[in-house]
N, C-alpha and C positions, 0 to 999 in steps of 0.2 A: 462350575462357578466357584465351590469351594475353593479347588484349586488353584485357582486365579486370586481367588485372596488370598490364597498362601502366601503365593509368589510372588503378589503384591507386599505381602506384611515383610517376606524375608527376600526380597530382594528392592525393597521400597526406595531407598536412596538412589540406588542406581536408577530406578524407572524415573525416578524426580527427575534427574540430570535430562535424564535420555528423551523425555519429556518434554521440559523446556528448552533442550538442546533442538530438538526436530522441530519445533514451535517457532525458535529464534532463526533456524533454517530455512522457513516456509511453508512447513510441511502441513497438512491440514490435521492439524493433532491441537485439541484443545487446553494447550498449556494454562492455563485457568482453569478449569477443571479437575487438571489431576494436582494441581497446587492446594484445590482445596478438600479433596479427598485427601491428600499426605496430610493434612492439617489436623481432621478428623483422626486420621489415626497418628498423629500425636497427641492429640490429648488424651485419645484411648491408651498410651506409653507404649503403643507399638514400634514408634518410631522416633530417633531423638530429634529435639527442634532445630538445635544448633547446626548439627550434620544434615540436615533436612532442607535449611536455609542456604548454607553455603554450597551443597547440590544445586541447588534452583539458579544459587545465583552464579556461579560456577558455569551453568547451561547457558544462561543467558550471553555471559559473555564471551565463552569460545563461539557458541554463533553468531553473535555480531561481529566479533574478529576476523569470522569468514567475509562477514558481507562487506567489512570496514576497509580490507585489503584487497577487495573484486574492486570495489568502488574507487580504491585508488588507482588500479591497477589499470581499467579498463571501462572507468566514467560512466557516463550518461547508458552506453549499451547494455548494462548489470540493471539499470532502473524499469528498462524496457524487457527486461528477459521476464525480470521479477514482476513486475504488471500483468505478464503475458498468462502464467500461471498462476499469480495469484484470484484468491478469490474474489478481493475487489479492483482489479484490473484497469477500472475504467476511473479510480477518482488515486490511486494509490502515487501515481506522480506527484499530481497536481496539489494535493495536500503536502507530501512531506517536505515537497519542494517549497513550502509555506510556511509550513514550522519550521525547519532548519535554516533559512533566509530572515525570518523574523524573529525568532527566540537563541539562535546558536547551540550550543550547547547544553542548554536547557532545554530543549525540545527534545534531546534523547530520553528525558525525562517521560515529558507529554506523549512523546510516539508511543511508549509500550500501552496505553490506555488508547491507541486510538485504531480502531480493527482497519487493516488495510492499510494503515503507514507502518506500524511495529517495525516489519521487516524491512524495508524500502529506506527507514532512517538511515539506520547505518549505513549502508551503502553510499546515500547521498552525502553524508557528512566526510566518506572519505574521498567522494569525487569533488567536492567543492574545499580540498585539504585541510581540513579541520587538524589541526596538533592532535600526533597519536596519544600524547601523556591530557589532554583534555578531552581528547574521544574517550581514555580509560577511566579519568576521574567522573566525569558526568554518566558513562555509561554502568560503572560500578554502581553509583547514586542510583541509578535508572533502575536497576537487578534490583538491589536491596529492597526500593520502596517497592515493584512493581510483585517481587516473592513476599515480600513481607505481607502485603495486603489479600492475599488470596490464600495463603498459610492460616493468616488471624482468623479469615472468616472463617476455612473451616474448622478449624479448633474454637470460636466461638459456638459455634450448632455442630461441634463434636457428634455430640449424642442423639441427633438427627438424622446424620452421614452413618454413621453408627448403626442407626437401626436399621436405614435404606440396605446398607451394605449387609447387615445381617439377614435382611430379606431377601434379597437377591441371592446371597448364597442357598439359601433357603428351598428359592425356586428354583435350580438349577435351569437347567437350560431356558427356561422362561425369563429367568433373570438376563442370562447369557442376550436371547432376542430382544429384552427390553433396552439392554444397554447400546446393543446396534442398532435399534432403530429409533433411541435417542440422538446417536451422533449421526443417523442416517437425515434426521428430522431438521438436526442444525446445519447442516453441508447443504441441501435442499433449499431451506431459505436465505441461507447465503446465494446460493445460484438466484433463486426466482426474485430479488434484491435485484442482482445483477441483470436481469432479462429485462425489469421493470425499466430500469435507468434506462437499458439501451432503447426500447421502446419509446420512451418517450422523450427521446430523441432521434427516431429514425426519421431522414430525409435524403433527400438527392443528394450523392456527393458528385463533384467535379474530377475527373482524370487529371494525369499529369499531360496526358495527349492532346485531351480539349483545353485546359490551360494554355498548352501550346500554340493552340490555333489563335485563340482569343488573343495573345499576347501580338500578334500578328493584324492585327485590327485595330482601327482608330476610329473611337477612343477603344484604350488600355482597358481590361480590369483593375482594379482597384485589388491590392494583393495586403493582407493584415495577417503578420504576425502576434498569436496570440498564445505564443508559451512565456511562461514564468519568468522571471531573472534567473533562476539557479540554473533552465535550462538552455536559456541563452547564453551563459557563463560558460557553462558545460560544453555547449555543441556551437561555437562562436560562427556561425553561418547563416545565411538566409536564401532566401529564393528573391533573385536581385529584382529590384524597387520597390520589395515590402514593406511594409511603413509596421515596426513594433508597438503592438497597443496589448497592455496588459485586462486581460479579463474583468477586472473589478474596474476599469478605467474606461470602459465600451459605451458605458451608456453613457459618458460625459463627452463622446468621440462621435456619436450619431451625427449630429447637426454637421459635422465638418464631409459627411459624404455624399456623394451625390447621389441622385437616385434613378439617372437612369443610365446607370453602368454597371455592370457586372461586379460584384465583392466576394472574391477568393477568401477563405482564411484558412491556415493551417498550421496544426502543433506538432506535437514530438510524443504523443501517449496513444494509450491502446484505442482502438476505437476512434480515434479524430475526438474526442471525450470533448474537449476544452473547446477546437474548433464548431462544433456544434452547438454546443452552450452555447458561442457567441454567435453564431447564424440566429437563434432562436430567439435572443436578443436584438438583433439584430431584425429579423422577421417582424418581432411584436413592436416594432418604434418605425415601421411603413418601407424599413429595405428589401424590399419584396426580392430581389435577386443576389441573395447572398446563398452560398453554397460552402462546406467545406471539403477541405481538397480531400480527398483518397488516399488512404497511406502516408497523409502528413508530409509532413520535410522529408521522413526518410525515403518514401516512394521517388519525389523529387530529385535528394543526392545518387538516388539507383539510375539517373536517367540524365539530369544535366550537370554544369558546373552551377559552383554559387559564389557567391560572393560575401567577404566578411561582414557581420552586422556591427552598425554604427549607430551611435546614438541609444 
């Protein structure tokens, strides 16, 4: 453990970068964390602030430039890869798809503070063609304040981080086991988070197959598109005769459906997340036969033609 704070103390800048560089990548590395241990040991004068900062924020932005140019690059698919691995998978669309829609810009801001869009911003900002000279000015804003705040704390209780750290060197390999299954402790309840969510939304989903059938039958089901604007923007198609009804707009949509036919819904994110939300809504206001589709739109585009969305 000593050794590790060596190599901490004399190769610290670069661990900062590399840090919040794997962090701004996806990687499950708690760039908050090691922002505010370098902080700690800047006020210990191990490390200087200025070069310390401009690491952090330096990290921050060559990986958002990765995600900033995936997203131009190849849209909507980059948000789904990054759901797919990320740790919050199941809400990481549908929020950033929220803040970059409603705040612009500024939401590059907001995303580094919000666990589960951070990475997922960028991206989206270049698939929805945000100006790369206001991706860099807002995203630059975004680094500064987001290293700035995690630096201050720990050079605020310096000498707290200070002592931890002295003790753990201390303990050697005890230290070493503490600190793994600290971040063993946090990766865990990130996961059992995610189990929770999914659980309590587990129900029957619908195929693209029995869809099929159904659509073949009179009456029709009832087909509710229920992705985002960004993601309708992004993937301009639908599964023909879906009527677009935004998530927060469902429960003022009840009264218009019938209730004894069949209601399909389906989105574009991990999990049918959003489509389920709205079955469940859907459920609790007496539409007993609402279901969401399997595999979303994309299951769908793997199987039939669509047609572009209007309105």
């Amino acid at each position: 453990m000593q050794a590790l704070l060596s190599l901490a103390t004399q190769y610290g800048i670069a661990l900062v970068f590399i840090g919040t560089f794997a962090t701004r990548l996806g990687a499950p590395v708690p760039g908050s964390a090691v922002l505010v241990v370098a902080g700690g040991l800047v006020m210990a004068g191990q490390l200087g602030a200025a070069a310390t900062l401009a690491a952090a924020v330096a990290g921050n932005l060559l990986g958002d430039a990765v995600w900033f140019y995936a997203g131009r690059r190849y849209g909507y698919r980059v948000m789904r890869l990054l759901c797919k691995v990320s740790l919050s998978p199941d809400t990481c669309v549908r929020r950033s798809e929220s803040l970059i829609t409603d705040w612009g810009g500024i939401s590059l801001l907001a995303a580094k503070f919000v666990p589960g869009v951070s990475v997922v911003a960028a991206p989206m900002a270049g698939a929805l063609r945000m100006p790369l000279r206001r991706f860099v000015a807002f995203d630059t804003l975004a680094s500064l304040a987001w290293s700035a705040l995690f630096l201050a704390l720990g050079f605020v209780f310096g000498n707290q981080i200070q002592a931890v750290l002295d003790a753990m060197a201390g303990a050697g390999a005890i230290g070493a086991a503490l600190l793994l299954a600290l971040l063993a402790l946090w990766l865990g309840s990130r996961w059992w988070r995610r189990r929770a969510l999914q659980r309590s939304l587990s129900m029957p989903r619908i195929s693209v197959e029995e869809l099929l059938e159904l659509l073949t039958e009179d009456p029709a089901p009832v087909i509710l598109d229920v992705r985002g604007d960004a993601g309708a923007e992004l993937q301009p198609q639908r599964i023909p005769g879906a009527i677009s009804v935004r998530l927060q707009d469902l429960e003022q949509f009840v009264s218009q459906l019938p209730r004894d036919r069949e209601v399909v819904l389906y989105c574009d994110c991990p999990n049918e997340i959003s489509a389920a939300r709205a079955a469940s809504v859907l459920s609790a206001r007496g539409i007993a036969r609402a279901r969401p589709l399997a595999g979303g739109l994309e299951a769908w585009l793997a199987a039939q033609p669509v047609q572009p969305a209007q309105g």
